[in-house]
C-alpha positions in Angstrom: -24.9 40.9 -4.0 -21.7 39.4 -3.4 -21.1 36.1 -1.8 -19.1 35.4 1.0 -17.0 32.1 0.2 -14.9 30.2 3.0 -11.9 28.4 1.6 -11.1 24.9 3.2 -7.5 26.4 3.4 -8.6 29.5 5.2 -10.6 27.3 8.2 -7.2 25.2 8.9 -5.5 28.2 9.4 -7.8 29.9 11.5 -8.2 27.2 13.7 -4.6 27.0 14.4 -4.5 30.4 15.0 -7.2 29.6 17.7 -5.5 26.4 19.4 -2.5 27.7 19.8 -3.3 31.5 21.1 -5.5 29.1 24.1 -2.7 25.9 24.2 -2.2 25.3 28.0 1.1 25.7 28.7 1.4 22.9 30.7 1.9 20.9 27.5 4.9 22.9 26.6 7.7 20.0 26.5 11.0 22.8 27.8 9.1 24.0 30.5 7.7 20.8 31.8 11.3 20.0 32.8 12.2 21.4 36.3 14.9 23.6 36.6 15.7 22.4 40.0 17.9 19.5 40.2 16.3 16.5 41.3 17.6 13.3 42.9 19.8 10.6 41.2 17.8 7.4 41.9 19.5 5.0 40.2 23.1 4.7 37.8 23.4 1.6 35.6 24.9 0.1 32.7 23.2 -2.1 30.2 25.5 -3.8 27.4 27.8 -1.0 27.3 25.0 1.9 27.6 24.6 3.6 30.7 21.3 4.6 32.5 21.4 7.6 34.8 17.7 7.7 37.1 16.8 11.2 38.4 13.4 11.7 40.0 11.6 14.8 40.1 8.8 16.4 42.4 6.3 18.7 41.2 4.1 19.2 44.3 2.0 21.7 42.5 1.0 18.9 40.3 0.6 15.9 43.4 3.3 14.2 41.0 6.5 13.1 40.8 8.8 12.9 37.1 11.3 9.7 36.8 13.8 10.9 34.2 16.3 8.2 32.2 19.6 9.9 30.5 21.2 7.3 28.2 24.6 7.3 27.0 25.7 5.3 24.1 29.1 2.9 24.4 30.8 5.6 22.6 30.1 8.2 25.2 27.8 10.5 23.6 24.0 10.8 24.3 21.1 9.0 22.3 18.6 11.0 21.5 16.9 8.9 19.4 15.0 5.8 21.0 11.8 4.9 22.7 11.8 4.6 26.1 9.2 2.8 28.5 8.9 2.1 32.3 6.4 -0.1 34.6 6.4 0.6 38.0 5.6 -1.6 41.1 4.5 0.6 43.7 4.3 -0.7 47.7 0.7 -1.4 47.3 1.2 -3.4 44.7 -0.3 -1.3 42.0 1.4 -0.7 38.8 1.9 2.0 36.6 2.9 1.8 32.6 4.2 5.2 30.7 5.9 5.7 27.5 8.4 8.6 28.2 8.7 11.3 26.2 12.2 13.1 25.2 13.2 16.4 27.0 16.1 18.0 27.4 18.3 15.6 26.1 16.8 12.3 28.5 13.5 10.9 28.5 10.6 11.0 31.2 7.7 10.2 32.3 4.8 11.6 35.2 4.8 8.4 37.6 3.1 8.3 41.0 5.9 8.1 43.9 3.4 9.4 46.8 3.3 6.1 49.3 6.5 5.3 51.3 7.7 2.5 50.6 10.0 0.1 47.9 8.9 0.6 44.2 10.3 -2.1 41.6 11.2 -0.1 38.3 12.0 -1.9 34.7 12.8 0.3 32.1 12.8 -1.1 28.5 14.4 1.1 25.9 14.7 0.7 22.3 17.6 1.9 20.9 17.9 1.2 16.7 17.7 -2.4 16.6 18.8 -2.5 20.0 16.3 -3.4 22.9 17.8 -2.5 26.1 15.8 -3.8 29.8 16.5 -2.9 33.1 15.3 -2.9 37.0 16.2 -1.7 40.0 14.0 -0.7 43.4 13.9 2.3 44.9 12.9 3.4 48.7 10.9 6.4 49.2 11.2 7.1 52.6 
């Protein structure tokens, strides 16, 4: 009688097979981005790189996507950094997210659902460069 012998090789590939064929596509980084245009917040410019704001609504998702674009003093766009914001809502609550990098910015679900004035400081890092700004914003 022969022996049926599962290879560790075999299981890794299987299970990949598995995961992805039932990822959510939610998680899909090009279509989390809305194809709408959303609403410039905020334009700014931080030792010689600039920080364009747009904010985003998803109201199928009861949330709202701040969205940095950062362009180097040379004019072209940097792509590769770390981005982080903490937001100061109305209420006084705060909210911390690393941003991810989409579509040539970077951004971050953030909670935008009380009217009101929200304090925003955005700390990028940038080679050896670290970069901080803040600005409010009304949501009316």
């Amino acid at each position: 009688m022969k022996r049926f012998v599962v290879r560790p090789f075999s299981v890794i590939v299987i299970f990949l097979l598995v995961a992805f064929c039932f990822w959510p596509p939610h998680f899909t980084v090009a279509e989390d981005h809305p194809d709408t245009p959303g609403v410039q917040i905020h334009t700014t410019t931080v030792d010689g790189y600039k920080f364009d704001y747009t904010l985003y609504d998803f109201p199928e998702r009861k949330t709202q996507h701040l969205m940095v674009s950062l362009t180097g003093p040379e004019g072209t766009a940097v792509l590769q950094g770390k981005v982080g914001f903490l937001l100061k809502g109305p209420d006084g609550v705060k909210q911390k997210a690393m941003t991810m990098g989409m579509k040539g910015a970077y951004g971050a679900d953030m909670d935008f659902s009380q009217k009101g004035l929200y304090s925003i400081k955005t700390k990028a890092v940038v080679g050896d460069k670290k970069l901080f700004d803040q600005f409010d914003y009304e949501v009316k």
